[in-house]
N, C-alpha and C positions, 0 to 999 in steps of 0.2 A: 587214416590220419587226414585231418585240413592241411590241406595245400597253404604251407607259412607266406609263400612267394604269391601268395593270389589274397591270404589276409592281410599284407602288406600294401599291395598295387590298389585294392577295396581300398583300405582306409586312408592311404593318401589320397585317391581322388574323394576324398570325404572332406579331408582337409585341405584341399584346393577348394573344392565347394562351399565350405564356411567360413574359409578369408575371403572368396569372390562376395559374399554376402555382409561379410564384414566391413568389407571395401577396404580390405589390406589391398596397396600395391602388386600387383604382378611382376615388377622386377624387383629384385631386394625382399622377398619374404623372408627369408633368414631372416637377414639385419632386425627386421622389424619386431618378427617373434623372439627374437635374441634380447631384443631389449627390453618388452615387456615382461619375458620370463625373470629377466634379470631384477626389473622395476619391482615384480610381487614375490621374489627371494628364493626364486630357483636359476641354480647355478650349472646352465649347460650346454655345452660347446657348439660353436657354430657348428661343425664336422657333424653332432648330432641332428642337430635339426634340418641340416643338409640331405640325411638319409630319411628324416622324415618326411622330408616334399618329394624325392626320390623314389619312396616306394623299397625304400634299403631296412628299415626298420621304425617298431611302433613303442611310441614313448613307455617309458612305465607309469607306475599309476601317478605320482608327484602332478608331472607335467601334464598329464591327460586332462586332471581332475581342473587345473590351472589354464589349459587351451577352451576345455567347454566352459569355463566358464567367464573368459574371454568373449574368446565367441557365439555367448550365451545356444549352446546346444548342448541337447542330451548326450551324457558319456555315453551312454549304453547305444545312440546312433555312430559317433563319432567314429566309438571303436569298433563298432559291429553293422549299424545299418539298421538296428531296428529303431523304425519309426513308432513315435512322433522326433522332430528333427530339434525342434524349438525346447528351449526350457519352457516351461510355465507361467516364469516371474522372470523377473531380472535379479534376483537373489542369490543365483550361483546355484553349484550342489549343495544338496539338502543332505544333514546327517539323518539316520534312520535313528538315530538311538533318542528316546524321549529324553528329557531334561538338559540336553548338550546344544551348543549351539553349532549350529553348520562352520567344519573349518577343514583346513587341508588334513591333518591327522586322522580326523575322526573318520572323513571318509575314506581314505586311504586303504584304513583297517580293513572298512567292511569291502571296498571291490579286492580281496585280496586274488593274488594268480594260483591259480591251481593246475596241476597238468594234466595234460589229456591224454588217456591211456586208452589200451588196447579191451576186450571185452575180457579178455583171456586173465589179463592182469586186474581187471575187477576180479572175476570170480575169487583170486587170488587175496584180491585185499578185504574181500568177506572176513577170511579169517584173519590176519593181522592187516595192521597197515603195511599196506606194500610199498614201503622209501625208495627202493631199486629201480624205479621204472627206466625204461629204456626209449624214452622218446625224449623230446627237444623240446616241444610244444607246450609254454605254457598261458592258459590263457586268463584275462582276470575276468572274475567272477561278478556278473549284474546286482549281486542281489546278498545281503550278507550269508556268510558258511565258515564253517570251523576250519581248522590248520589242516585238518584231515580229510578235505572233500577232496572231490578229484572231478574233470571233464570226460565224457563220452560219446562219440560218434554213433546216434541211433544207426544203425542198418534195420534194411527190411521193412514191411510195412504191416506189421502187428500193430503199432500202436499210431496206424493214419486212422483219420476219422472218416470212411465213406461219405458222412453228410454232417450236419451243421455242429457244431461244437469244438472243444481245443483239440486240436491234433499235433501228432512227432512225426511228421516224414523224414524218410530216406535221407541222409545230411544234416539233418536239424545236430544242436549240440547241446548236451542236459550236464546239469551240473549237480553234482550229488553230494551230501553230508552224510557220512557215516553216522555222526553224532545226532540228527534231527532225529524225536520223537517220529516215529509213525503212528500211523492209526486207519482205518478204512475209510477207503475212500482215495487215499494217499496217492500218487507215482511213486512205486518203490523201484532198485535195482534189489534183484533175490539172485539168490548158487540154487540151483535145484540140485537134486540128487545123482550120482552117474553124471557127472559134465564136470569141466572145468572151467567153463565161461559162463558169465552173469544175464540175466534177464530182468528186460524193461519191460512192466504191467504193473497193471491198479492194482490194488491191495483193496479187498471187498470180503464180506463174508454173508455168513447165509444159514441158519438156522445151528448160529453158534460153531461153525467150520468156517475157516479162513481159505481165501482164494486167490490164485493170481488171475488176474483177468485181462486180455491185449484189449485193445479199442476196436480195434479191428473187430468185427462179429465174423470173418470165414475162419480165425483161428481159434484152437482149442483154451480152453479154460482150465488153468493147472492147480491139481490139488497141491496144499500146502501141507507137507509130513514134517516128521520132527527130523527128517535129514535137511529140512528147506531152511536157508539162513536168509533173512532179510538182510542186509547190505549196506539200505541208506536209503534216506528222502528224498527224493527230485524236488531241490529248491528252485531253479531257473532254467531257462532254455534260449535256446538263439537261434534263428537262421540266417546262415552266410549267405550273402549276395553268390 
C-alpha cells in the first residue's frame, strides 16, 4: 500500500509551491483560499483547508479541480507530482467528453476515486466486483474509468523497461477498468490459472494464440488458456514522489 501520510506531506508541499508561485501570501493562506473557494461556490471550512496546508489531508475532487485551476496547474501535478506543472492555457480543466463545455461537474465525473487494492483482491475481482475491500486508500483517477476500476501497486520489475520506451517500476500506481475493451497490444491485469492473485503484462498474440508478455525480456512469456481471465485495461499510471 502507498504511504497515505507521505501522499499527504508530497502534495501539500505541492501546494505550498503553487501559492508561492501564485504569489498568495505566506501568512493567512487559509483566509485567502477560504475565500476564493467561497467566491467560485465551494463551501469549505477553514479547519479543512487548515489540514490541507498541514499535510493532514487532500481535498476531494470539487476543491482540487477549483485550486488548479486557480493556480492555473495541472490536477494530475497537483495531486500527484506528475509533470508538466503548468496548465497549457489559462482556460482551467478541460472536460474530455467532446461536445460539453469544460465545467466543475463534468470533470469531477471523469477524475472519479477509485481504491487501491491489494494483488490478491484483484485476482479476486476478476470474477466479480470485489465492493469488500479492506483498505483505506482511495485515490482519484488521471484519466476517465468506470465505477468499477480500481488502483494497483506494481511490485516487481517484470514490466520495467531495461532501455528506451514506457516503463512500470517498482511503486509506480496503475489504474485499471474492468469494463475497457481490450485488444493486443493493450496493459492488461489477467488471474492465471492455480493462483489467487492478478498479473500485470501486454496482452500480444502471435500466429492466432494470445499472450501475456512482461516488458521485462529476463521474464517468462505466459501462455493464455481458457482458465486465463483478462481482468481489465490499464487506463493510467502515476509515480509518487
Amino acid at each position: 500500500m502507498v504511504d497515505k501520510n507521505e501522499l499527504r506531506a508530497a502534495f501539500t508541499a505541492r501546494l505550498h509551491e503553487a501559492l508561492d508561485d501564485a504569489g498568495v501570501r505566506t501568512r493567512g493562506r487559509g483566509v485567502d483560499i477560504h475565500k476564493h473557494l467561497v467566491k467560485v461556490g465551494a463551501e469549505k471550512s477553514t479547519q479543512a483547508i487548515s489540514k490541507w496546508l498541514n499535510g493532514e489531508s487532500i481535498p476531494e475532487a470539487d476543491s482540487m479541480v477549483m485550486l488548479c485551476s486557480w493556480l492555473k496547474v495541472r490536477r494530475e501535478w497537483l495531486e500527484y507530482g506528475v509533470l508538466p506543472k503548468k496548465q497549457e492555457n489559462d482556460s482551467g480543466m478541460h472536460s474530455h467528453a467532446k461536445g460539453h463545455e469544460s465545467n466543475v461537474h463534468e470533470v469531477t465525473r471523469i477524475f472519479g476515486k477509485v481504491p487501491l487494492i491489494s494483488w490478491v483482491q484483484a485476482g479476486a475481482w476478476c470474477e466479480a466486483n470485489f465492493e469488500n475491500h479492506d483498505g483505506e486508500t482511495w485515490l482519484s483517477c488521471p484519466v476517465a474509468i468506470s465505477d468499477s476500476g480500481y488502483a494497483l501497486k506494481v511490485q516487481g520489475d517484470s514490466m520495467t523497461n531495461p532501455g528506451p520506451g514506457r516503463s512500470y517500476p517498482a511503486g509506480c500506481i496503475i489504474f485499471v477498468d474492468p469494463e475497457a475493451e481490450t485488444k493486443t497490444g493493450d496493459r492488461v491485469i489477467a488471474r492465471v490459472p492455480r493462483t489467487n492473485e492478478a498479473t500485470f503484462k501486454v496482452l500480444v498474440e502471435d500466429a492466432g494464440r494470445q499472450f501475456l508478455r512482461p516488458i521485462n525480456p529476463q521474464y517468462p512469456i505466459i501462455d493464455i488458456t481458457e482458465e486465463t481471465h483478462i481482468c481489465g485495461k490499464v487506463v493510467g499510471t502515476f509515480l509518487p514522489e
